[in-house]
C-alpha positions as CSV (number, residue, x, y, z in Angstrom):
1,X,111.5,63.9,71.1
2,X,108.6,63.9,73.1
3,X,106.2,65.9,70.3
4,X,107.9,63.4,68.0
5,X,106.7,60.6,70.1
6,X,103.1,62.0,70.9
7,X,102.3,62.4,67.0
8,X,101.8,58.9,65.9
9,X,99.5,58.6,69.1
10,X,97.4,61.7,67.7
11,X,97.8,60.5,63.9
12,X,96.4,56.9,65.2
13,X,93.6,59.1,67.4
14,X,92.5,61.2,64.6
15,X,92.3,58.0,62.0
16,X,90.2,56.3,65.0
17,X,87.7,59.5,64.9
18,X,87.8,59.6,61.4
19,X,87.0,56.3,60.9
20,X,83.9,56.2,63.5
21,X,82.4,59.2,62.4
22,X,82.3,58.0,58.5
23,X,80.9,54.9,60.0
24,X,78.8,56.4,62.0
25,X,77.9,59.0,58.9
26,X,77.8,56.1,56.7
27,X,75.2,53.9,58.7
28,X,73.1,56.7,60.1
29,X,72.5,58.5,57.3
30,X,70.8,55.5,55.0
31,X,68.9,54.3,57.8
32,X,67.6,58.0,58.8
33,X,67.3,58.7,54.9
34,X,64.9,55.0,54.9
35,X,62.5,56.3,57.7
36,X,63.0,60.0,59.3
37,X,65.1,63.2,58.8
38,X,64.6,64.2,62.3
39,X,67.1,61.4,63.4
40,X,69.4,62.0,60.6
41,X,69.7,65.6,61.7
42,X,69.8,64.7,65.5
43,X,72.8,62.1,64.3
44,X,74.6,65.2,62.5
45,X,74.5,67.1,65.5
46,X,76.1,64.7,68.0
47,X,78.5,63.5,65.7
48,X,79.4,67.5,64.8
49,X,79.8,68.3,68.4
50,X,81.4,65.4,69.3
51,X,84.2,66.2,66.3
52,X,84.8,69.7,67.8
53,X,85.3,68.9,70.9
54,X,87.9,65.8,70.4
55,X,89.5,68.8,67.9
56,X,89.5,71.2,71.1
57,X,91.0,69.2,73.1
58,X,93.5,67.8,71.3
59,X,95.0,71.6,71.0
60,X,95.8,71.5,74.5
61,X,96.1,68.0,75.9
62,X,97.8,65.5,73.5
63,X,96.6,62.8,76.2
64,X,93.7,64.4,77.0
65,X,92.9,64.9,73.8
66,X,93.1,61.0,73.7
67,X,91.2,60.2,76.5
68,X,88.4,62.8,75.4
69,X,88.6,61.1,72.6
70,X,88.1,57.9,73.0
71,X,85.2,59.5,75.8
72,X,83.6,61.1,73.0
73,X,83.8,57.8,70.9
74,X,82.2,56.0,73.9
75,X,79.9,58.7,74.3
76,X,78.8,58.7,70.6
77,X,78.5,55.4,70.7
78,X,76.0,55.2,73.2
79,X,73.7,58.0,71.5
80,X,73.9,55.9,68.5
81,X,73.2,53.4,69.8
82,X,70.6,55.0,72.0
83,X,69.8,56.8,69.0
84,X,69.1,53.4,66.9
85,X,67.2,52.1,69.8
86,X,65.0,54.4,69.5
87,X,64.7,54.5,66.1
88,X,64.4,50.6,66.0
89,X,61.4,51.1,67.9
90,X,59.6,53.7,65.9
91,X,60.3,51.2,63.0
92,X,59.3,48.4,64.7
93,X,56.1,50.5,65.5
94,X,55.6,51.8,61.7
95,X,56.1,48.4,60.5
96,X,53.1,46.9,63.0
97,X,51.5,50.0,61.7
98,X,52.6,49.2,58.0
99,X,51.7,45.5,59.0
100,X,47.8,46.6,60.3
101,X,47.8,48.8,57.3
102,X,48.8,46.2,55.2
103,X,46.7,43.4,56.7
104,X,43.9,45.8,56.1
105,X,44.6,46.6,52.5
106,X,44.9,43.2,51.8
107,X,41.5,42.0,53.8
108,X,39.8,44.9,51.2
109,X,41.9,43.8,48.5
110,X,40.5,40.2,48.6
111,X,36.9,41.5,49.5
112,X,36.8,44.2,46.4
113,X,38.4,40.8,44.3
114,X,35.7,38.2,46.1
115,X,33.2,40.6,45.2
116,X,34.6,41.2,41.5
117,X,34.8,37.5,41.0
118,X,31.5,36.6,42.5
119,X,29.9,39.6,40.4
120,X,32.0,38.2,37.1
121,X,31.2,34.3,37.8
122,X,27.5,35.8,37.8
123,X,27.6,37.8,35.1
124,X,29.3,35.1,33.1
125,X,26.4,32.5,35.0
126,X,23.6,34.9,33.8
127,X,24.8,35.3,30.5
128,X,25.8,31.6,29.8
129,X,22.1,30.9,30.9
130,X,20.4,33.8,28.8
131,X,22.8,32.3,26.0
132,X,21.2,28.7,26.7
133,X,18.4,29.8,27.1
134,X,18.2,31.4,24.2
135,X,19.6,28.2,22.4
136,X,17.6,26.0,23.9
137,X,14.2,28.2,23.1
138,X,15.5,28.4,19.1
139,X,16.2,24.6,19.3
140,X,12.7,24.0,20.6
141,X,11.6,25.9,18.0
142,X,12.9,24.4,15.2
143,X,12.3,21.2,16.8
144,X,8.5,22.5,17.2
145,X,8.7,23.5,14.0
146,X,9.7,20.4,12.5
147,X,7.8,18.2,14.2
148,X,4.7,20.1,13.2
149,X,5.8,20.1,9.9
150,X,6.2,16.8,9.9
151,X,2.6,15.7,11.8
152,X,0.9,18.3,9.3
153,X,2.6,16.1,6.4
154,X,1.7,13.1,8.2
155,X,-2.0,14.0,8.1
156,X,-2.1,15.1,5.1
157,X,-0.3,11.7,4.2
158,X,-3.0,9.8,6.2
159,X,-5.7,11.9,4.8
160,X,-5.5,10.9,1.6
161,X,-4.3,7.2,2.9
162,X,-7.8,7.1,4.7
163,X,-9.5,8.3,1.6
164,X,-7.7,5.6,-0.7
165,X,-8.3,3.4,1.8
166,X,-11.8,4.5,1.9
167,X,-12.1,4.1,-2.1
168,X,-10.4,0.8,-1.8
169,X,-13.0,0.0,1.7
170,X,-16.1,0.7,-1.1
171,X,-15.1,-1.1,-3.7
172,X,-13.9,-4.3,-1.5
173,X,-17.6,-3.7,0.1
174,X,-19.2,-3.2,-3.3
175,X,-17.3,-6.3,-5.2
176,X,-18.5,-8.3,-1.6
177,X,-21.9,-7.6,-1.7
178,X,-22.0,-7.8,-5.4
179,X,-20.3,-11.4,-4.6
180,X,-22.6,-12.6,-1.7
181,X,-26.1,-11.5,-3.9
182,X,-24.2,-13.3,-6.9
183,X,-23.6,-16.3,-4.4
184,X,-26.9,-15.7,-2.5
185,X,-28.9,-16.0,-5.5
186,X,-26.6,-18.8,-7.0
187,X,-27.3,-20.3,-3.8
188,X,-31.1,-19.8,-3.8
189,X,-31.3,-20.6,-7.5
190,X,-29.8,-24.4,-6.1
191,X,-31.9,-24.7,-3.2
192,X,-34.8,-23.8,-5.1
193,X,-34.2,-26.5,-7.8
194,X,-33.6,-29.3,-5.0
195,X,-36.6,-27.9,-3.4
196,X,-38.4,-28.4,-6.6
197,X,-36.4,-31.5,-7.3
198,X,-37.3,-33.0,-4.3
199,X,-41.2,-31.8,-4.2
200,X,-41.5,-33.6,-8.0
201,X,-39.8,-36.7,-6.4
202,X,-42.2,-36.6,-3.6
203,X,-45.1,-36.3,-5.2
204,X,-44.3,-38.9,-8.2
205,X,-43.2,-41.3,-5.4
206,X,-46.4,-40.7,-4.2
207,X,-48.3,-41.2,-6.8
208,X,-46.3,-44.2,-8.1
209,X,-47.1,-45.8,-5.2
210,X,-50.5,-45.0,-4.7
211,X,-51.3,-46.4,-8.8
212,X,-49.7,-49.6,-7.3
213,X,-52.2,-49.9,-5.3
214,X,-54.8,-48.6,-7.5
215,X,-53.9,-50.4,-10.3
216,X,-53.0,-54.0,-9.9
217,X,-52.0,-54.1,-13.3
218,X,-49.6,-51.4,-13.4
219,X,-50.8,-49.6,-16.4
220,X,-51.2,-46.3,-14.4
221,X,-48.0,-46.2,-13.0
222,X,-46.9,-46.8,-16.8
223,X,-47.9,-42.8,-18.0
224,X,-45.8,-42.0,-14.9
225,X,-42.4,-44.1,-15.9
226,X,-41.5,-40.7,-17.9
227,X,-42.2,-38.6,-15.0
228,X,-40.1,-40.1,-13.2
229,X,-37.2,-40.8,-15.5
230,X,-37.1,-37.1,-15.7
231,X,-36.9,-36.5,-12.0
232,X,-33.9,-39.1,-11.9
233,X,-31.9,-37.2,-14.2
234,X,-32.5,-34.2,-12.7
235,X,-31.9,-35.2,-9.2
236,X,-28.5,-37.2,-10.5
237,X,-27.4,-33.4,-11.9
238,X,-28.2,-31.9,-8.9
239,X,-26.5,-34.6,-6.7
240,X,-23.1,-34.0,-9.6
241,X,-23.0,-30.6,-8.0
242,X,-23.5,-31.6,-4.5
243,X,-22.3,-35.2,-4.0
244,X,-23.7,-34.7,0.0
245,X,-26.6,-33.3,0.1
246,X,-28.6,-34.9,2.5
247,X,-32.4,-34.1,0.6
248,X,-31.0,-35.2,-2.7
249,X,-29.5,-38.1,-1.8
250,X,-32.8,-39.7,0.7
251,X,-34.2,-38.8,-2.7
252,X,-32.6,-40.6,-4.7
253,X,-32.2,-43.6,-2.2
254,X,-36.2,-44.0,-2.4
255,X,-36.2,-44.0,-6.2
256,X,-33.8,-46.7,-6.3
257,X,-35.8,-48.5,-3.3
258,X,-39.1,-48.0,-3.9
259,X,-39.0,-47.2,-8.3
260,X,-36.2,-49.4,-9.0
261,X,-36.3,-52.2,-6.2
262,X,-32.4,-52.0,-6.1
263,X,-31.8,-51.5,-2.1
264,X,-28.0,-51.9,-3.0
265,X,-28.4,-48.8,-5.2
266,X,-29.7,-47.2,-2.3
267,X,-27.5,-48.2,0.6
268,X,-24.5,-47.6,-1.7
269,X,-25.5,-44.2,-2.8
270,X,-26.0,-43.1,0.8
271,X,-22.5,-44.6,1.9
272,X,-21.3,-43.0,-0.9
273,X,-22.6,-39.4,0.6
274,X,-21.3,-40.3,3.9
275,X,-18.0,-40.4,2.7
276,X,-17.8,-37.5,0.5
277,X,-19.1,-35.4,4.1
278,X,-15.8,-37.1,5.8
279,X,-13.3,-36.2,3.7
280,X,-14.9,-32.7,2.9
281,X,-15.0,-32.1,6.6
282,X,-11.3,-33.3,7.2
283,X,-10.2,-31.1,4.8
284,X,-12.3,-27.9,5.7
285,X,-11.2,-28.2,9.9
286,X,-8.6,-26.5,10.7
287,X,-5.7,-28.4,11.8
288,X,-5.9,-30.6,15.1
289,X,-9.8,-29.3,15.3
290,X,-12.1,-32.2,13.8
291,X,-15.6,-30.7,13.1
292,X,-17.8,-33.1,14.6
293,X,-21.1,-34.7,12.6
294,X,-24.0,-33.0,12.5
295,X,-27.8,-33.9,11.9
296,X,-27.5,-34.0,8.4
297,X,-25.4,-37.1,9.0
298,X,-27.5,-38.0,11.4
299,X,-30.2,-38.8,8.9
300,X,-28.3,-40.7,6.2
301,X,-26.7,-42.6,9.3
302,X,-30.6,-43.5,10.1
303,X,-31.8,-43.9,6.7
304,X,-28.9,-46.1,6.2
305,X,-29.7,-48.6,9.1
306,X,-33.0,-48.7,7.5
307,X,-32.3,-50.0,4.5
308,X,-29.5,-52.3,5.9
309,X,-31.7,-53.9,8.0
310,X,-34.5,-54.4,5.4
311,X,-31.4,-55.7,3.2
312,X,-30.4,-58.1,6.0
313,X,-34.1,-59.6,6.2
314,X,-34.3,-60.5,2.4
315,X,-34.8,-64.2,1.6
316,X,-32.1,-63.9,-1.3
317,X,-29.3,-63.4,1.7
318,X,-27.7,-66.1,3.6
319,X,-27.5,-66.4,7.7
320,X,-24.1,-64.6,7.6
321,X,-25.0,-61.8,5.3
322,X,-28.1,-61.1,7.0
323,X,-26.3,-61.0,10.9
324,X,-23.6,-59.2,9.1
325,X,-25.7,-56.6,7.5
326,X,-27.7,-55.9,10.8
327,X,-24.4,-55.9,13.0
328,X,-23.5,-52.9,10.1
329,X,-27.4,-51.3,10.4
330,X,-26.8,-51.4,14.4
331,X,-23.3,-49.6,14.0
332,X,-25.7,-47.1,11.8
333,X,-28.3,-45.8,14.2
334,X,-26.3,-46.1,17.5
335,X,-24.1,-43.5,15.7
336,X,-27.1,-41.6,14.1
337,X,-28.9,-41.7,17.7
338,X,-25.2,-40.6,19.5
339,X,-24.9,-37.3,17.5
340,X,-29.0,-36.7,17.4
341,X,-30.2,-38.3,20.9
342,X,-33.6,-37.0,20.5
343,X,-34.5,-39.5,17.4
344,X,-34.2,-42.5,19.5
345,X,-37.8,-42.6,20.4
346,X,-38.7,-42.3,16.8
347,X,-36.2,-45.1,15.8
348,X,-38.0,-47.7,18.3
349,X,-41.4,-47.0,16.6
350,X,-39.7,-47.4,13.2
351,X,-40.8,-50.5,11.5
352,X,-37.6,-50.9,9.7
353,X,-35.5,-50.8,12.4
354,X,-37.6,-51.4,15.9
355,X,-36.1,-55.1,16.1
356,X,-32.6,-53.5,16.5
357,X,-33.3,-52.5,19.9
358,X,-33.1,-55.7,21.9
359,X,-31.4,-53.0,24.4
360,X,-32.2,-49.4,25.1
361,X,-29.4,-47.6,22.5
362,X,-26.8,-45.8,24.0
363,X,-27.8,-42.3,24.9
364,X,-25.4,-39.4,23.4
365,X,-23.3,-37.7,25.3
């Protein structure tokens, strides 16, 4: 009864044993395998010893046995856990180790990768710039190219512009001075038949009235009446071609005054110059500018006052005509003697006109 009655006690004790050591075989070994045999093998041992003696005792002592037993567990226990103490620290101290190691590798690993990047980012930097470089010195090429191209084209283009233009330059010069010796002489040709014109009207109005004198009876001034026809034809072509010309038209003026006796014939001739000069100098300015008179005017203007005045003394005129005429021969030389001041001394000592001045005339300004 009473072996009966200890062998559930031992079964239960044995299970217990079994039980701890496979736990203790179960959770040693993979943590020993993990990190260090030594401690696996140390674990063995103990748990080996620990086995045969709980087996020893049991033979003997069924309580015993028991209390051995659960000794030994509490025994085992402690090792183990002595055992994983110390184990916990060398892996806490391989996994600082592991940790330095680690922190280490990874301090080189991002150095060797700076470096490879930095090296890369200036491999790729120096070859981007060769590359643009490179680009850049073809594209100012072809640009230098082009543009040279073009500016030798361009010259050439101008060359033979400037040479055209040259061509063109010589001919306009040629066809000008072929123009202003045409004109020139056209122009001396003209002056040098109102010159002439003028010196035969001179000298036949001299003569004709010199034979007056000479020749009471007029028959010398008779051979000259053809003379002088001729000269009036020729000086009324003339004046057709140049309506203001101030030599023709005094000219002609005389021969009606002093050939003719028609002083009407003369002051109308010379207004009629006056205003032919007017309305070619209105339509010659240019606009807003009015070209003022010049001494040309001047002269008809005095010649005019002359013969108005001379008009206004004739017996055939009445009191009205005659102050009308010398209010008109007035208006005459005050504008000849405002555009040529320096004629009004000569224009008090003129017979014809001397009784104008009951003032001194109004200087030019």
């Amino acid at each position: 009864m009473l072996q009966h009655k200890r062998d559930p006690f031992r079964i239960r004790g044995w299970i217990r044993s079994a039980l701890l050591v496979g736990l203790l075989l179960g959770g040693a070994i993979p943590l020993c395998s993990c990190h260090d045999d030594n401690a696996l093998q140390t674990t063995q041992k103990s748990t080996t010893r620990c086995c045969l003696a709980i087996a020893s005792t049991s033979r003997t002592d069924p309580e015993a046995a028991d209390i051995a037993s659960q000794h030994a567990e509490v025994q085992a226990l402690v090792d183990f856990q002595k055992q994983l103490s110390d184990e916990c620290a060398g892996h806490q101290s391989f996994l600082e180790r592991m940790d330095e190691s680690l922190k280490q590798d990874l301090f080189y690993l991002v150095s060797a990768t700076t470096t490879v990047f930095v090296g890369l980012m200036a491999w790729f930097n120096f070859r981007n710039r060769r590359d643009v470089d490179v680009f850049l010195e073809k594209n100012a090429y072809s640009k230098l190219k082009k543009a040279t191209d073009k500016f030798k084209k361009e010259s050439e283009s101008a060359t033979a512009e400037i040479a055209k233009s040259k061509d063109q330059q010589s001919a306009v010069i040629a066809k000008m001075q072929a123009d202003l010796k045409s004109e020139f002489q056209t122009h001396l040709t003209r002056e040098g038949e109102i010159a002439t014109a003028v010196a035969q009207s001179l000298i036949a109005l001299g003569l004709y009235g010199a034979g007056k004198k000479v020749s009471p009876s007029n028959s010398w001034n008779e051979q000259l009446e053809p003379l002088l026809d001729d000269i009036q034809k020729r000086l009324e072509e003339l004046l057709a071609r140049d309506p203001g010309s101030r030599l023709l038209v005094l000219q002609r003026a005389r021969f009606y005054d002093e050939y003719k006796n028609q002083l009407n014939s003369a002051i109308q001739r010379i207004k009629t110059a006056l205003a032919f000069r007017d309305t070619k100098r209105q339509q010659e300015a240019p606009p807003g500018k009015p070209t003022p008179k010049n001494a040309d005017d001047s002269a008809l203007l005095f010649n005019l006052a002359c013969y108005l005045n001379r008009s206004a003394k004739s017996a055939d005129k009445t009191q009205f005509e005659s102050e009308k005429l010398k209010e008109a021969a007035k208006d005459a030389i005050y504008e000849a003697l405002f555009i040529v001041p320096g004629d009004t001394q000569e224009a008090k000592d003129d017979a014809d006109i001397k009784d104008l001045f009951t003032t001194d005339p109004p200087a030019g300004s």
